[in-house]
N, C-alpha and C positions, 0 to 999 in steps of 0.2 A: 307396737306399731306407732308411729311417729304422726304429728302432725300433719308432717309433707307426702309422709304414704296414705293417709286414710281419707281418699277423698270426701268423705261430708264433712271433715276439718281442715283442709287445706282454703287456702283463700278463693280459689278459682272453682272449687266444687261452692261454696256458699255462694259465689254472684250467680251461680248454676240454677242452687237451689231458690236462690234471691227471684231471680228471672220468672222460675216455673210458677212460684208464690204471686208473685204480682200478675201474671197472666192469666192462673186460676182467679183472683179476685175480680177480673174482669168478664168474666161466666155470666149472665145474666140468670143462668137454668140456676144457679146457688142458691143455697135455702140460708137464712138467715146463720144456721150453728154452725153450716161449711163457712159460708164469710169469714164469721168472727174466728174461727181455726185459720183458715186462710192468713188474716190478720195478725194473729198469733205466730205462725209461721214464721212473716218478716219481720216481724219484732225478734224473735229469735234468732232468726238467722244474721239479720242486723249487727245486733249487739255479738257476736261470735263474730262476725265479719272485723268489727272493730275491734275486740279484745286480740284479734291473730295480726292484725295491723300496728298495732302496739305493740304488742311482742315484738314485732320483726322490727321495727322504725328503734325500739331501745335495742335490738341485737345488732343493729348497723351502728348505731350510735358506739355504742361498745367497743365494733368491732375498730373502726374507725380511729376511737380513743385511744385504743390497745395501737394502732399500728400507726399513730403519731408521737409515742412513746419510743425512748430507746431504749435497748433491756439495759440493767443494772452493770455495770462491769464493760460494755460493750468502750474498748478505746480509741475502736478505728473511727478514721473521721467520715463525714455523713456519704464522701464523695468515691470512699475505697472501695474497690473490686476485689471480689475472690477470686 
C-alpha cells in the first residue's frame, strides 16, 4: 500500500488526525498521562505531516526538472507538432 492509499500516511488523513489531537488536548476531563500522549500525538503527527510535504515539494521539483529538459536525441524544434 502506498502513501496516497493508507490514509493515516497520506497528508489529509494527518491534518485529520492533526485536528482530532488538538481538540482532544483541549478536554478539560484529561488526566495529566492523556495530555502528555495527547501532546505526543502532534508532535508525531507534525513531523510526518512535514516529512510527506518534503517528499511531495522534491517529487514536484523533479518532476518539473525532468519536464524542462528535452530528451537526449530529440531534433524537432521546441514549436513542432506531431
Amino acid at each position: 500500500m502506498t502513501a496516497r492509499e493508507d490514509p493515516d500516511r497520506n497528508a489529509d488523513g494527518l491534518k485529520e488526525l492533526l485536528r482530532l489531537a488538538w481538540s482532544n488536548l483541549a478536554d478539560p476531563l484529561l488526566t495529566s498521562f492523556e495530555r502528555s500522549e495527547a501532546r505526543n500525538r502532534t508532535k508525531q503527527f507534525g513531523t510526518e505531516l512535514r516529512r510527506l510535504q518534503l517528499i511531495e515539494a522534491e517529487r514536484l521539483r523533479s518532476l518539473k526538472q525532468h519536464s524542462t529538459e528535452s530528451p537526449k536525441g530529440d531534433q524537432r524544434s521546441p514549436d513542432a507538432t506531431d
